[in-house]
Structures are given as C-alpha cells and as structure tokens.
Backbone as numpy.savetxt, mean C-alpha at the origin, in Angstrom:
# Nx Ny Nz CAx CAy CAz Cx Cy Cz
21.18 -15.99 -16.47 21.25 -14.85 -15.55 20.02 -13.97 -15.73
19.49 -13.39 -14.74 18.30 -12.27 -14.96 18.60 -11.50 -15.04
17.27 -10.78 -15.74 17.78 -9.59 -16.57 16.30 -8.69 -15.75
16.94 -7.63 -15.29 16.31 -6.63 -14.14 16.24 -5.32 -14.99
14.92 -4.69 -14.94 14.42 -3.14 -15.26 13.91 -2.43 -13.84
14.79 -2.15 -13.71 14.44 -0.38 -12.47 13.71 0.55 -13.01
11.94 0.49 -12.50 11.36 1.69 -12.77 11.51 2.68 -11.89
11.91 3.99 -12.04 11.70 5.04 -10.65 10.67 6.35 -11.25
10.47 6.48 -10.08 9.31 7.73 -10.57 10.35 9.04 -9.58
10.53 9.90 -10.38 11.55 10.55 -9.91 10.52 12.07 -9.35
9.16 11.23 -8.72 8.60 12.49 -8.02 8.31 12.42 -6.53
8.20 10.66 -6.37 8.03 9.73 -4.61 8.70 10.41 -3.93
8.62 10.60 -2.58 9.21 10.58 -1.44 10.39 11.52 -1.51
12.02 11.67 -1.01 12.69 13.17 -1.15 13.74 12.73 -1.98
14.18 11.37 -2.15 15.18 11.20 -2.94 15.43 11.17 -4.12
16.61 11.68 -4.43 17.11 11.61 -6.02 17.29 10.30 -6.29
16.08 9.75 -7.35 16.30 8.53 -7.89 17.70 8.30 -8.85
17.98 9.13 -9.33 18.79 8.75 -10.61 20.03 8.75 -9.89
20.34 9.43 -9.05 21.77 8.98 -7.66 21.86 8.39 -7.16
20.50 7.57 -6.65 20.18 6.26 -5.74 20.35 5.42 -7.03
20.52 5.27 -8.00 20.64 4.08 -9.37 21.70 4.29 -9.77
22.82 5.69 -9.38 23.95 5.30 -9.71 24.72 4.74 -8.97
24.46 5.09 -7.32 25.35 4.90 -6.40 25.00 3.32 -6.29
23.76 2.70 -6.64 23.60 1.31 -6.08 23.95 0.09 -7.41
24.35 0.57 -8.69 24.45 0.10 -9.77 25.96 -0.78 -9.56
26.74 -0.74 -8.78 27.67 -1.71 -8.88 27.33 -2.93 -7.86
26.53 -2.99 -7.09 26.03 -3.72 -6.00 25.39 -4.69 -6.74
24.77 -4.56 -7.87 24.11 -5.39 -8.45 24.55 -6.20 -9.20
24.09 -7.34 -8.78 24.68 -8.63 -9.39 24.18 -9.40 -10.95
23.03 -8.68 -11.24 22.63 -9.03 -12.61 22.65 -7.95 -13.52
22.55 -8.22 -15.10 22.98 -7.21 -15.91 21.27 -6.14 -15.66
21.08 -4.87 -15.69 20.10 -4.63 -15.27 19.82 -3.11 -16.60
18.40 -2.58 -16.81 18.39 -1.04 -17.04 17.60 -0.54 -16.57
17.69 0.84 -16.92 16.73 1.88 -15.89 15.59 2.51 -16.54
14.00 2.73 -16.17 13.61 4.16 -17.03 12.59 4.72 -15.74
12.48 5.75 -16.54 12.10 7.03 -15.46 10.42 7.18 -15.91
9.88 7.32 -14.84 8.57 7.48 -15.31 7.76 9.08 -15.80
7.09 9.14 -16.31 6.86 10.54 -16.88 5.61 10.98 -16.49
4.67 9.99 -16.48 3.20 10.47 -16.31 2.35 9.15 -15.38
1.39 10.04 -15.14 0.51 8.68 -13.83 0.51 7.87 -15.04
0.15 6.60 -14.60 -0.06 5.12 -15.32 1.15 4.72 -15.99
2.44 5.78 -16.56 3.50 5.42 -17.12 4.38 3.85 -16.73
4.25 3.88 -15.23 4.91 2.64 -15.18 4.38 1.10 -15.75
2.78 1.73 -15.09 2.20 -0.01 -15.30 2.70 -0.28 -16.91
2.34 0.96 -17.62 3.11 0.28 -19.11 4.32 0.14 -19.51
5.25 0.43 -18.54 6.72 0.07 -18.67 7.04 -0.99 -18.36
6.11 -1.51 -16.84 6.46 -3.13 -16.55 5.72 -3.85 -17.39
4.56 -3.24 -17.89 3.76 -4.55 -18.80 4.56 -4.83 -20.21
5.35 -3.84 -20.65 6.32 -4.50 -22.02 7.72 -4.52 -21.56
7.76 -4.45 -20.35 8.99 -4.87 -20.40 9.82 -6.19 -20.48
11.06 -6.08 -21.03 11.95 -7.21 -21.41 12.93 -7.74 -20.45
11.68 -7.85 -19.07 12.81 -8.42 -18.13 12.42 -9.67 -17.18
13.28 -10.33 -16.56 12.88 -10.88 -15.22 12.13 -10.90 -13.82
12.88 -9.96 -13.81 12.67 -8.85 -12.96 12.73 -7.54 -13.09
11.34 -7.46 -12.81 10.94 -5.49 -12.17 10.90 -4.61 -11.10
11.96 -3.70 -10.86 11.93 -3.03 -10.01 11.18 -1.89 -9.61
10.35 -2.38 -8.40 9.72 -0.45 -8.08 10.73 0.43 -7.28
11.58 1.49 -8.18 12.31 2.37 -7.18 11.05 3.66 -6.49
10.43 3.38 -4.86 9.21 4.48 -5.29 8.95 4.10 -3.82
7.53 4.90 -3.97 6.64 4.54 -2.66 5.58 3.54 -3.56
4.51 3.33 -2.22 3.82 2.58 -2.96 2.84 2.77 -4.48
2.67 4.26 -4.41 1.80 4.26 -5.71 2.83 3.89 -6.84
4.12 3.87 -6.98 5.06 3.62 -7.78 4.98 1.86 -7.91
4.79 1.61 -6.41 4.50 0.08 -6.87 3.28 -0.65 -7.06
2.50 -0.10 -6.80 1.17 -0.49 -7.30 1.20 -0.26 -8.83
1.69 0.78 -9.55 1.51 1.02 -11.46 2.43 -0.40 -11.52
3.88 -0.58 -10.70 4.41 -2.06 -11.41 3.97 -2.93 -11.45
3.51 -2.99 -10.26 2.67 -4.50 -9.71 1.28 -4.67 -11.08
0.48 -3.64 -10.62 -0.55 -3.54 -11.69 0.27 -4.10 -13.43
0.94 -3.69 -14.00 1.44 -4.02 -15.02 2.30 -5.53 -15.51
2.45 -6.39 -14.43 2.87 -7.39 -13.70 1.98 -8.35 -13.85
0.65 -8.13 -13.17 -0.36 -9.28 -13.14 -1.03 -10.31 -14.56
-0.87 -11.11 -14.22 -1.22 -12.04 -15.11 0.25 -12.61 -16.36
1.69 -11.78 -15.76 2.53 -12.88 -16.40 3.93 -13.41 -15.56
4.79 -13.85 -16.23 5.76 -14.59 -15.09 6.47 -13.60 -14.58
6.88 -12.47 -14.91 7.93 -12.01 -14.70 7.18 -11.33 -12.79
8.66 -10.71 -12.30 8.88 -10.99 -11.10 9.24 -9.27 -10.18
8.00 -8.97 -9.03 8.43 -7.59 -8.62 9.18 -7.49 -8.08
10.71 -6.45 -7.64 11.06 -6.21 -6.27 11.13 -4.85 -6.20
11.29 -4.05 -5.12 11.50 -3.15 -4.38 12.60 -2.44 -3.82
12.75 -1.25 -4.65 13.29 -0.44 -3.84 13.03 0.71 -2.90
12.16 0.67 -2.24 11.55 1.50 -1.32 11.96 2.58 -1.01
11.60 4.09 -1.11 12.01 5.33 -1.20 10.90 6.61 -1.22
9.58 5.59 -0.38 8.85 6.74 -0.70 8.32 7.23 0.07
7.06 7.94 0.44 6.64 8.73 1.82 6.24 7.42 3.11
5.66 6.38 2.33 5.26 5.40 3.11 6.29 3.88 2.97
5.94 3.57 2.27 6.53 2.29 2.08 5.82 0.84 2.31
4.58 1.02 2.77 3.57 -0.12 3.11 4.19 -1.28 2.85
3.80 -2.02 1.69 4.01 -2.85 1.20 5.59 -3.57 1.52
6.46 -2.57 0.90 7.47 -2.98 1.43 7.87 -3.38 2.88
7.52 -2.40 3.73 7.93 -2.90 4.92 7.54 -4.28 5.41
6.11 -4.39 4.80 5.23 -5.61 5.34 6.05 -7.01 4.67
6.63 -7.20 3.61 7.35 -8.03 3.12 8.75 -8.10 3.27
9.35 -6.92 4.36 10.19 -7.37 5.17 11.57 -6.40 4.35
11.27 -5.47 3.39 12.41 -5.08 2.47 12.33 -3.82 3.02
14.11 -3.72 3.38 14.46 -2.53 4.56 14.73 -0.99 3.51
14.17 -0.33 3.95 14.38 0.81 3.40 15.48 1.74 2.86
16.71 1.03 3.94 18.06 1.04 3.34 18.32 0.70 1.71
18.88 1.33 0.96 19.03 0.74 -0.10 19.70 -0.14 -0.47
20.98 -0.41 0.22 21.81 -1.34 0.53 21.32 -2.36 0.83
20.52 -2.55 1.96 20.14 -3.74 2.37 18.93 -4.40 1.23
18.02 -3.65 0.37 17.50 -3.35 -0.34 17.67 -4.17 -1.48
18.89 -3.86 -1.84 19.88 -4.50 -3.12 20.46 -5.74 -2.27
20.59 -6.23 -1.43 20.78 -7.76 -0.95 19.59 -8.43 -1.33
18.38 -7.96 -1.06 17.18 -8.85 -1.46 17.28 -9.24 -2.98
17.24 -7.91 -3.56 17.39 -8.17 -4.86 18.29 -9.24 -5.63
19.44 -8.91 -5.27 20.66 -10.00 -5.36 20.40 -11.65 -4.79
19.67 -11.45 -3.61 19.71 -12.96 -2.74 18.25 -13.58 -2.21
16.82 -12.87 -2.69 15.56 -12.94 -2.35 15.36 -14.18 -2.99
13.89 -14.26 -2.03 13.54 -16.00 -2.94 12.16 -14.91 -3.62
11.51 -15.77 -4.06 10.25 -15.44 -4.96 9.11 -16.53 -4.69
8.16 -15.63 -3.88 6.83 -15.61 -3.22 5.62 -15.43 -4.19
4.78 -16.00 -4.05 3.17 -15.92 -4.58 2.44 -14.83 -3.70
1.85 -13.65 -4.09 1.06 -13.48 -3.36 -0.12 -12.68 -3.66
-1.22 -12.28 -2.63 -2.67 -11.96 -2.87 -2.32 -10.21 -3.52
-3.65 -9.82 -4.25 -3.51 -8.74 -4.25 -5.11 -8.09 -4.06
-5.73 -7.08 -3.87 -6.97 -6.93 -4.01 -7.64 -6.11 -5.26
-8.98 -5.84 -5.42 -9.29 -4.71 -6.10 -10.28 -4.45 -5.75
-10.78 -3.53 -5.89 -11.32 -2.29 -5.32 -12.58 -1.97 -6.96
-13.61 -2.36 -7.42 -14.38 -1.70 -7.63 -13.31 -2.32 -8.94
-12.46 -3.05 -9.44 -12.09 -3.42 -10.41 -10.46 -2.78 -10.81
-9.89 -2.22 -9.53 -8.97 -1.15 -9.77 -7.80 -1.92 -8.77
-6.68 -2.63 -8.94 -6.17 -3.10 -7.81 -5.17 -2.52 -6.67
-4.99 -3.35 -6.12 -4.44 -2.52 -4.67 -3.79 -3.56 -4.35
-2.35 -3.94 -3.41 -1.14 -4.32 -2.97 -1.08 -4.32 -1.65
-0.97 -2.99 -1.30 -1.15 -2.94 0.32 -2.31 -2.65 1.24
-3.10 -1.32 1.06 -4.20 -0.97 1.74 -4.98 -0.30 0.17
-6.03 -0.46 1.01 -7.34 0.44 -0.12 -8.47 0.93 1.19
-8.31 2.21 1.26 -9.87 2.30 2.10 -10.93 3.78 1.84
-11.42 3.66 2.63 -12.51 5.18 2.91 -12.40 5.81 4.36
-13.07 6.97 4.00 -13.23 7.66 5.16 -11.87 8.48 5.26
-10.89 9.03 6.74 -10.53 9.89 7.07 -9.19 9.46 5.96
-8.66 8.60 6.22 -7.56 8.54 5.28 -7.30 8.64 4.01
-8.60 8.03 3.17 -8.78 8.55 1.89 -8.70 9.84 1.95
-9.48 11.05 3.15 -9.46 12.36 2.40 -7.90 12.83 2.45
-7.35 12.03 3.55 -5.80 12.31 3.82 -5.11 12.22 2.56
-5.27 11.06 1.84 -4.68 10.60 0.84 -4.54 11.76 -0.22
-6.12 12.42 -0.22 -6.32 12.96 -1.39 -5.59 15.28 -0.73
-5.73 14.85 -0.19 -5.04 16.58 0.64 -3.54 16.06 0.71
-2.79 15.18 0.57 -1.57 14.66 0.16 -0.58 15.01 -1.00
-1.62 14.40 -1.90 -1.41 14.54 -3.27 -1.62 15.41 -3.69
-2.39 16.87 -3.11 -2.08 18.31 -3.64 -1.36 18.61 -2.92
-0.64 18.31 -2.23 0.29 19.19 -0.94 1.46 18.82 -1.76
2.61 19.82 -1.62 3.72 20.33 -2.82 4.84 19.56 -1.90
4.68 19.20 -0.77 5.81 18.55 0.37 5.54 17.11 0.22
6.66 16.55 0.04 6.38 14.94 0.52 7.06 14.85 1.83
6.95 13.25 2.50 7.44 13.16 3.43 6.92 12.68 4.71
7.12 11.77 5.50 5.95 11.57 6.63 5.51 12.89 7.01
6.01 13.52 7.67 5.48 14.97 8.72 4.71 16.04 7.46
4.80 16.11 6.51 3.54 16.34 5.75 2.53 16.04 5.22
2.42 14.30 5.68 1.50 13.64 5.80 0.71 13.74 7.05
1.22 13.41 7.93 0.78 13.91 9.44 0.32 14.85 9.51
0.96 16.32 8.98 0.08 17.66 9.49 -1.08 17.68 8.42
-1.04 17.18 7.32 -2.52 16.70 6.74 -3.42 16.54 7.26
-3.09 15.07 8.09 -3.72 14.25 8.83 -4.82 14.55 10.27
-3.69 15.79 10.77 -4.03 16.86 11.89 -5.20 17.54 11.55
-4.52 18.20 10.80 -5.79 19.27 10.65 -7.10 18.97 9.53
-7.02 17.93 8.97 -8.71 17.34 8.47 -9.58 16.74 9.91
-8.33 16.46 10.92 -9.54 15.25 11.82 -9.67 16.38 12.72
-9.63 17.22 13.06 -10.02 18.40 13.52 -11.22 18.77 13.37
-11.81 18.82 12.12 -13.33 19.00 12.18 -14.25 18.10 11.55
-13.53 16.79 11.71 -13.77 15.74 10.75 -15.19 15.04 11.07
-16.18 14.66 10.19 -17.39 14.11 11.39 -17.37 12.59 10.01
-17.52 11.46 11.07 -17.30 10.95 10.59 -19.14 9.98 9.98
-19.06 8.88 9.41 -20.21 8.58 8.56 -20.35 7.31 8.72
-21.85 7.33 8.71 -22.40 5.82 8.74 -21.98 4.89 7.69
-21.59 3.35 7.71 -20.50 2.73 6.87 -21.92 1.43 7.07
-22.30 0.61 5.80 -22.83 -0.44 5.95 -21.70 -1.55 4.97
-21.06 -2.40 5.68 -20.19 -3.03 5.50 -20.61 -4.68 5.57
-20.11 -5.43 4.52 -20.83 -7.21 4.35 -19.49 -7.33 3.82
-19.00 -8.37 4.54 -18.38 -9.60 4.55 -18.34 -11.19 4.37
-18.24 -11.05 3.31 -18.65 -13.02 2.74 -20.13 -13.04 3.42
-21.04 -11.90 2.84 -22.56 -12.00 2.91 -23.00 -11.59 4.52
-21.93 -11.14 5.47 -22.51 -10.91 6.52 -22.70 -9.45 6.93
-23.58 -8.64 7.12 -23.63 -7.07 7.04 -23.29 -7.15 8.46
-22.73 -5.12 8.80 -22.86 -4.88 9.94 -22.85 -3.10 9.40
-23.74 -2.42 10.49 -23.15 -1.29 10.26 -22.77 -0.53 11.46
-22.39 0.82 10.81 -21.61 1.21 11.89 -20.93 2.51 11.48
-21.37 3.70 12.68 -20.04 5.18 12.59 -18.77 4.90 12.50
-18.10 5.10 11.62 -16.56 5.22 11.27 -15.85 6.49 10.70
-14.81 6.67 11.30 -13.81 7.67 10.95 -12.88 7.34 9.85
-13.25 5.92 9.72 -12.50 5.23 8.66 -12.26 3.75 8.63
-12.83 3.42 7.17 -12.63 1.93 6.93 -11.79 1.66 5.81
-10.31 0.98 6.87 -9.42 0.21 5.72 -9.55 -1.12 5.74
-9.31 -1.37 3.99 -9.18 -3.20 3.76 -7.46 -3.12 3.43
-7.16 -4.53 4.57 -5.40 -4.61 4.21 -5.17 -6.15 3.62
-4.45 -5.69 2.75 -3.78 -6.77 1.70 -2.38 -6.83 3.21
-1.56 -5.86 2.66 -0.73 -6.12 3.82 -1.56 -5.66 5.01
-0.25 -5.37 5.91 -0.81 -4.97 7.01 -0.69 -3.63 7.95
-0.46 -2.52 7.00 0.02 -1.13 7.29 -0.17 -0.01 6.17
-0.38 0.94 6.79 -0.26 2.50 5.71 1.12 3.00 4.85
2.19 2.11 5.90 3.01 2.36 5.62 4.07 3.44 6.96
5.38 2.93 7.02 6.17 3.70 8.29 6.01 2.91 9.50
5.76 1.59 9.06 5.36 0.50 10.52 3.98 1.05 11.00
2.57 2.37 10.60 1.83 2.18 10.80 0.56 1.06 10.80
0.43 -0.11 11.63 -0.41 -1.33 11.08 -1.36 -1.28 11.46
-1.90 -0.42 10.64 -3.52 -0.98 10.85 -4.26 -1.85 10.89
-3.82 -2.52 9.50 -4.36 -4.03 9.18 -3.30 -4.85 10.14
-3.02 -4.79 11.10 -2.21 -5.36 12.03 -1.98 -7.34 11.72
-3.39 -7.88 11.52 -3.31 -9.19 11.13 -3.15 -9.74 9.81
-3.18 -8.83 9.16 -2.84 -9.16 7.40 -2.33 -9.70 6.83
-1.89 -10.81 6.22 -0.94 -11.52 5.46 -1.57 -11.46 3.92
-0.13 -11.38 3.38 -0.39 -11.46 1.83 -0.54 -12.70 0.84
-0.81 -13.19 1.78 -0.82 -15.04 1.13 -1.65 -16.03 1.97
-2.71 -15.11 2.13 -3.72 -15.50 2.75 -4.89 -16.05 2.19
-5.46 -15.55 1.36 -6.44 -15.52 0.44 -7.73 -14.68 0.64
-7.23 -13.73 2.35 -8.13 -12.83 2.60 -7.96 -11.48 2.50
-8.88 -10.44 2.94 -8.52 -9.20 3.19 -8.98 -9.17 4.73
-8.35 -7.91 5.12 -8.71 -7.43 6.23 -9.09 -6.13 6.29
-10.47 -6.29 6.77 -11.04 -5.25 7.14 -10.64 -4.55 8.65
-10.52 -3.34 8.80 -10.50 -2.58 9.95 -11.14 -1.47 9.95
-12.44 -0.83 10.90 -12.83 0.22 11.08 -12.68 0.91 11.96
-12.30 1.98 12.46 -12.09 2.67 13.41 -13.57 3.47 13.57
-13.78 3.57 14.69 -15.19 4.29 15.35 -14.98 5.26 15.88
-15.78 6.37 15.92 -15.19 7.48 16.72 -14.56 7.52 17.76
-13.38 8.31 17.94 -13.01 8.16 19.43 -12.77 9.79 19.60
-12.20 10.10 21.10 -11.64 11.24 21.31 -10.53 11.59 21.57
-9.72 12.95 21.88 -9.20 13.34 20.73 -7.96 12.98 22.22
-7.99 12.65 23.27 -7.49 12.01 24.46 -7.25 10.68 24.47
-7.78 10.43 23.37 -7.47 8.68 23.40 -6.41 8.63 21.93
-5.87 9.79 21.08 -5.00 9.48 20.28 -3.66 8.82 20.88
-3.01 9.49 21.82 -1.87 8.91 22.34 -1.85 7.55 22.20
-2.73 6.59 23.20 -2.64 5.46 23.47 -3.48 4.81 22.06
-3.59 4.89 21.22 -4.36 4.41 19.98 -2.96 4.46 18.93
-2.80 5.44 18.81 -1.24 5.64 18.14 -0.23 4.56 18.66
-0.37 4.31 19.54 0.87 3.54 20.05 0.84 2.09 20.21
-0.55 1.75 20.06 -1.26 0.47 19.91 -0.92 0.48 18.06
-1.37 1.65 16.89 -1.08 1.31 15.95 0.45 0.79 15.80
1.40 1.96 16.30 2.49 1.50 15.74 3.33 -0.20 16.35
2.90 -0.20 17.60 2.96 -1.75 18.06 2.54 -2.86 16.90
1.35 -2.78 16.45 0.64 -3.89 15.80 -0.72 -4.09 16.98
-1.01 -3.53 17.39 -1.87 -3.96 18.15 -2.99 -3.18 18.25
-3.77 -2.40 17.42 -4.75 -1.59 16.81 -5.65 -2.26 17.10
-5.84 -3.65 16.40 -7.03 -4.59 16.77 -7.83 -4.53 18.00
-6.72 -4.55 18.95 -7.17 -4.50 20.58 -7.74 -3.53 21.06
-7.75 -2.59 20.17 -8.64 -1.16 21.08 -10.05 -1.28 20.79
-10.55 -0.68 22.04 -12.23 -1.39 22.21 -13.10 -0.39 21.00
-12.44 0.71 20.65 -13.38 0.91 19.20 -12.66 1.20 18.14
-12.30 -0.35 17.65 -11.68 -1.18 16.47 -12.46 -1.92 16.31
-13.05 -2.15 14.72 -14.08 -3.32 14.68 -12.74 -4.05 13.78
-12.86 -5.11 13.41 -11.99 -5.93 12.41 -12.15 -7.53 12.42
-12.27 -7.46 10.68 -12.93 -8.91 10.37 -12.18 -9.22 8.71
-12.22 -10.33 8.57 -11.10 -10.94 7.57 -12.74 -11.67 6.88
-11.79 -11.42 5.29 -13.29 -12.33 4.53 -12.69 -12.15 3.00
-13.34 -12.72 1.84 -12.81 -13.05 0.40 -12.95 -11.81 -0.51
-14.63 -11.08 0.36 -16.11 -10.23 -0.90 -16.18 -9.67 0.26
-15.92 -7.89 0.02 -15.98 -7.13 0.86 -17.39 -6.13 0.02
-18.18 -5.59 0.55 -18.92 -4.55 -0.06 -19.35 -3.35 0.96
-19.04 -2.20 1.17 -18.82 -1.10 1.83 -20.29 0.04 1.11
-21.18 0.36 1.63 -21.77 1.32 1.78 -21.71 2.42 2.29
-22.43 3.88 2.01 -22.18 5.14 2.46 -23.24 6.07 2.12
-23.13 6.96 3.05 -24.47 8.21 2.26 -24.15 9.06 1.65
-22.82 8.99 0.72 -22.40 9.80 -0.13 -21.18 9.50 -0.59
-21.22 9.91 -1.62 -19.39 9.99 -2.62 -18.46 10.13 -2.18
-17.59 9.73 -2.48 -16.31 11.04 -2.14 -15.13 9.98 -2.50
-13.77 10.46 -1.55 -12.62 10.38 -2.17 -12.05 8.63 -1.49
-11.62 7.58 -2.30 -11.44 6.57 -1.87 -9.46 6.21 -1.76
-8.50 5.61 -1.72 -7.44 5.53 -1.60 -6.90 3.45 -1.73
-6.49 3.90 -3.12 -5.40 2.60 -3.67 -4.51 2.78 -3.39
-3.74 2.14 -2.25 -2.21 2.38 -2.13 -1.70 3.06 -1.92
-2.39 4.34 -1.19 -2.33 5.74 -1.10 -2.42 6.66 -1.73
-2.80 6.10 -3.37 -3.51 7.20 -4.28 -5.02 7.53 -4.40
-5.47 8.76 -4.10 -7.12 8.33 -4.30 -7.40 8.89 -5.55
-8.70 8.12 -5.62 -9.41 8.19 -6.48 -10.99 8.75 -6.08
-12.09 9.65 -6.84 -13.44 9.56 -6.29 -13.92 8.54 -6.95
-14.49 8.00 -5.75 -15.95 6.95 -6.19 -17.43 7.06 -5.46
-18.09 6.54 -5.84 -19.60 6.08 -5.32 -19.87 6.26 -3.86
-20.95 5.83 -3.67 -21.84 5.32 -2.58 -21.63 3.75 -2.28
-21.41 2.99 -3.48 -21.14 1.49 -2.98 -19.65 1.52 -3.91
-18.96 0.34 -2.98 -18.40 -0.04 -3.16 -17.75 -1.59 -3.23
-17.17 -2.47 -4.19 -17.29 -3.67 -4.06 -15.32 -3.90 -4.05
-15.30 -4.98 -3.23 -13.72 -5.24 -2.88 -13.71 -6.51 -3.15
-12.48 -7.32 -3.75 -12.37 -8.57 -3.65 -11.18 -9.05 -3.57
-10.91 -10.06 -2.90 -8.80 -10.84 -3.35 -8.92 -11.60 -4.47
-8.03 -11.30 -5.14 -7.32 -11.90 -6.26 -6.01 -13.25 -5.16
-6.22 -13.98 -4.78 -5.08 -14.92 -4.26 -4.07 -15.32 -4.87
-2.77 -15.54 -4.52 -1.52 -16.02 -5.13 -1.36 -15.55 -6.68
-1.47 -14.44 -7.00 -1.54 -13.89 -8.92 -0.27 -12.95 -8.57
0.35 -12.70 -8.25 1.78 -12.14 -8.02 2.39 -12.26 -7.34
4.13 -12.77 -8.66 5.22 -12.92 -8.33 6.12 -11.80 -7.13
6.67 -12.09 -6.29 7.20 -10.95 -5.41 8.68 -11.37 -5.02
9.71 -11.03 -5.08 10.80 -10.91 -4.36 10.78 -10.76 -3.03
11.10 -11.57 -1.91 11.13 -11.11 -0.58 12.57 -11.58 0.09
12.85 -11.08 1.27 14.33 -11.78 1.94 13.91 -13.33 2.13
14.90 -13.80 2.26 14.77 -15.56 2.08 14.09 -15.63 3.46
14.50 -15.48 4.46 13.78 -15.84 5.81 12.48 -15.00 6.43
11.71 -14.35 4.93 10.39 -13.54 5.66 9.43 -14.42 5.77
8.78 -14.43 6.34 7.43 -14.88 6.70 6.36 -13.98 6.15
5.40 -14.08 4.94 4.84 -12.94 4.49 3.38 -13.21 4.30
C-alpha cells in the first residue's frame, strides 16, 4: 500500500489548509501524513526527505514547484491538491480544483513521466517568463490579498503605463527579435485559471513553448482575453510563438523574472532549457497530458 505525505503551505490562495486535510482525510484510501510548511524553500526539503510514495502539493503552484523541485531525480511520485491563486499546472494535467474530485485522482490516478524546465538553472513546472507578468508576479507577492481579482487589479494597473522592451530571443540556435509586453516559456500550457497562454504546450513533449505578446492596444484586450481563455492566443496576429529544446532570451536591462509565478531578479541574458520525462506525476487515468 502507499504511503502519501501532504505538504500544505498554509499561506496559498484563501483556504484553510489544515480543514481542507481534515475534512478530506477519510476519503483517502492510503495510510497518509501531513506537514505544514514554514518558510520559502521549506517544502522542497520536506519532499526531498520524505518517507513516502507519494507527495502531495496542497497549494498553488509555487507550493508545487518547492515539491516538484524536491522530487527530481528520485522515484517517488507528485500529486495535487490544488488550492491556490492560480493553479497552472494543475489544471493543465487535468486535476479539478474541487477537492473531492481531487482526492479521486489521488486514490485512482495513473502515473505519468513528464518534462520540466529551468530557467538559468532554477526549475519551473508550468510557466517561467519576462516582461509584464513577471512584474505582475512580483507586485503579487507584496500585495497582502490573494486571489484571482487581486491578481488582475495588479495586472491593471502596471499595464497602464507599462512600455514594453526589446526581447532578442534564439531558439534551437535560431534568433529573432522583437517589442514585447511579455515573453512566456510554457512547460504546461497556462498561468493558471484556464488562462493559456502557452495554448500548445504539452508536458511530455520534450519541448518548451515560447509565446510573446507584442504590443497591442488597449481596445484589442477584450477580444485577446477571450482568445486567451479559449486556448486560442496563438491565433492573434501579434502573438509570436515557437516550440524548441534551448531557449536564450535577451534584454536591455534586469529586472524581475517569474518561476511558476514566483519571481525572482535576474540579468540581461537569460538561458532556458527542458529537462524531458524526469518527473513522476499523478494524473486522472483518461488525461491526455
């Protein structure tokens, strides 16, 4: 029988983790325990010694990126309990935000291989990028509200006076450059909330996907928004997007970059690569991922 550790970070998204682990603790079909995370990086070292089968991220994604991160390179096995402002990853692998339904995967999932990226040596799960969303990322994470709609009014009022920057971008050795408001690489294929940016993304691909957005105006959000949340982002005529192994991203200045929706500052260059099939994942038996 497997033996399951629930990490929760009891700061993600609005819910009380330790009520969501009591109320869902009889649902579970294997003997399982819990710990709570205390400080950034705390988890990756909870899943990296931990004594289990399976590891649970109770979280958003930066909760599952420290598991995942702590994960790589041995057998044991991630799943998801999704509970946080976004949910990227999860959604993209098909695990419903319900907790209930949540704990069926867990109980009845098969176990998938899949890609992960890194970023300058730092890895990433779902998205990693630059530009407008990184600064989003990073005006996020000081903002005292979680929650989509305090992500959004973030989001509002940076692109308001936002000017965006010349990006020199190579792909498996092929440059292009180009004004962007923002360049994401997707492991999956979303920010998270069914936003898909990386609209074509698969995690068992052996690629990443690049997507840049080019300036647009501020009349063309409606119908751009609605193309994102479709999946169909790609199709708008200033969307660049290209799939490749060795990503390397240029800029005329520093600033704030975003793993999984946590940022970090980095450089002027930047180097991206896939790691292919190096993590174990729990998914519903009939996803396609």
């Amino acid at each position: 029988m497997s033996k399951i550790l629930f990490i929760a970070n009891p700061l993600s998204g609005l819910i009380d983790k330790k009520a969501l682990l009591a109320r869902i603790e009889k649902r579970v079909r294997h003997p399982f325990e819990a710990a709570f995370t205390q400080r950034p990086g705390h988890a990756t070292e909870l899943a990296r010694e931990a004594d289990a089968d399976i590891v649970v991220a109770v979280g958003g994604d930066g909760t599952v990126n420290e598991v995942a991160t702590g994960l790589i390179g041995s057998d044991k096995v991630l799943a998801i309990i999704p509970c946080g402002s976004g949910d990227g990853l999860a959604l993209h692998l098909g695990i419903s935000r319900n907790p209930w339904k949540a704990v069926k995967t867990l109980n009845g999932g098969v176990v998938r291989e899949m890609d992960y990226g890194l970023l300058d040596g730092k890895p990433f799960f779902s998205v990693a990028g630059v530009g407008l969303d990184a600064d989003v990322a990073w005006g996020f994470a000081s903002s005292a509200r979680r929650g989509l709609w305090s992500y959004v009014s973030v989001a509002w009022k940076l692109w308001q006076d936002y000017r965006p920057q010349t990006y020199t971008i190579t792909v498996d050795g092929k440059t292009t450059e180009m004004p962007a408001v923002l360049v994401t690489v997707g492991n999956s294929n979303q920010w998270g909330n069914q936003a898909r940016i990386a609209s074509l993304a698969s995690v068992q691909d052996g690629l990443l996907n690049l997507v840049a957005v080019k300036p647009f105006k501020k009349w063309e959000i409606p119908h751009m928004t609605a193309k994102l949340m479709l999946g169909r982002i790609h199709t708008c005529n200033n969307v660049f997007t290209v799939t490749g192994k060795h990503i390397t991203i240029d800029r005329p200045s520093p600033g704030p970059v975003h793993l999984d929706g946590d940022p970090v500052s980095k450089g002027t260059h930047i180097e991206i690569e896939v790691v292919p099939k190096a993590l174990r994942v729990l998914v519903p038996p009939d996803r396609n991922i």
